[in-house]
C-alpha positions as CSV (number, residue, x, y, z in Angstrom):
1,X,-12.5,11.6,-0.3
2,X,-11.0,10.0,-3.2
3,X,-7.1,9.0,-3.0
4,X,-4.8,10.8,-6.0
5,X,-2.6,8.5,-7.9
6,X,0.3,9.8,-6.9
7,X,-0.3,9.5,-2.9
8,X,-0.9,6.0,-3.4
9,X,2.2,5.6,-5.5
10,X,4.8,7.5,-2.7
11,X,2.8,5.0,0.1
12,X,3.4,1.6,-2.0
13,X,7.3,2.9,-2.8
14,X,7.7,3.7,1.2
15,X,6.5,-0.2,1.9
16,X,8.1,-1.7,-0.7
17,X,11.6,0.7,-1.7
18,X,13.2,-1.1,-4.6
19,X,10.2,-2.1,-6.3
20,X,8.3,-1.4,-9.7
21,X,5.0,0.3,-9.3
22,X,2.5,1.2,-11.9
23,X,-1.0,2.4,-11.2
24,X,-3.6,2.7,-12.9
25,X,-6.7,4.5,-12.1
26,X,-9.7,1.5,-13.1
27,X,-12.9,4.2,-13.4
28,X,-11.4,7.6,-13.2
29,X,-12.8,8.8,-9.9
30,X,-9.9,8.4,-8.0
31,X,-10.6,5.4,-5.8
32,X,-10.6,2.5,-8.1
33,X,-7.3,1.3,-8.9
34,X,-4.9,-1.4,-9.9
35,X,-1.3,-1.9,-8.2
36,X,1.2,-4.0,-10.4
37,X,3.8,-4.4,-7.6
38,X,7.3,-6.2,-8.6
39,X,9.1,-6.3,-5.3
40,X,12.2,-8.5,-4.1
41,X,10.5,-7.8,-0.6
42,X,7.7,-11.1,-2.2
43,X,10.7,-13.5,-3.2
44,X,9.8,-16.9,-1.8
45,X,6.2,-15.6,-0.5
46,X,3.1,-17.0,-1.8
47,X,0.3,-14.2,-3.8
48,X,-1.5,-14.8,-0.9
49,X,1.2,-13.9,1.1
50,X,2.3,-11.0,-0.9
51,X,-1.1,-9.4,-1.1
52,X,-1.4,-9.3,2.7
53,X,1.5,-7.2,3.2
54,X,0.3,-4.6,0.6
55,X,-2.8,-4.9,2.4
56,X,-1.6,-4.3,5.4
57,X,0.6,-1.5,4.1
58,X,-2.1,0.4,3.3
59,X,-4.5,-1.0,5.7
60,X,-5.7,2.6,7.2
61,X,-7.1,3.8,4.0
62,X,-8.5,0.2,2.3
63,X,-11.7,1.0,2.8
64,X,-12.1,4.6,3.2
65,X,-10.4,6.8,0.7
66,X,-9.2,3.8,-1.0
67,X,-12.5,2.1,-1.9
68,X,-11.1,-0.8,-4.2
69,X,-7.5,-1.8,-5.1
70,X,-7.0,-4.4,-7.6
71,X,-3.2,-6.2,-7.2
72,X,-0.8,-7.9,-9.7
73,X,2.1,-8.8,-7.2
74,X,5.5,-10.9,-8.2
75,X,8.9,-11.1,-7.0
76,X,11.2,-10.0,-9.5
77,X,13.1,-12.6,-12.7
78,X,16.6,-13.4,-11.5
């Protein structure tokens, strides 16, 4: 069961409040998608780093209705 948008918006903004989100939906089927995730949560935290707690953010639907997410993470420009 594919994942809308706007669900996987409201879950990144519940991890990460503050933050700017954009996603885009990378075939159109509702399970392919890239996150472009400014957050002042990643300041001082390596991509790496940053990517695991999205990961881990969404960790009980990577995989099942979330079949591929593509990230762009970055702490915000003081």
């Amino acid at each position: 069961m594919p994942m809308p948008a706007t669900d996987l918006e409201s879950r990144l903004r519940a991890a990460f409040p503050g933050s700017e989100i954009v996603i885009t939906d990378l075939a159109g089927d509702g399970d392919h998608y890239k996150a472009r995730i400014v957050s002042p949560a990643f300041r001082g935290l390596t991509r790496v780093r940053q990517h695991q707690l999205v990961n881990k953010a969404l960790a009980d639907v990577l995989g099942g209705a979330l079949h591929a997410l593509a990230l762009e993470t970055a702490a915000p420009a003081d």
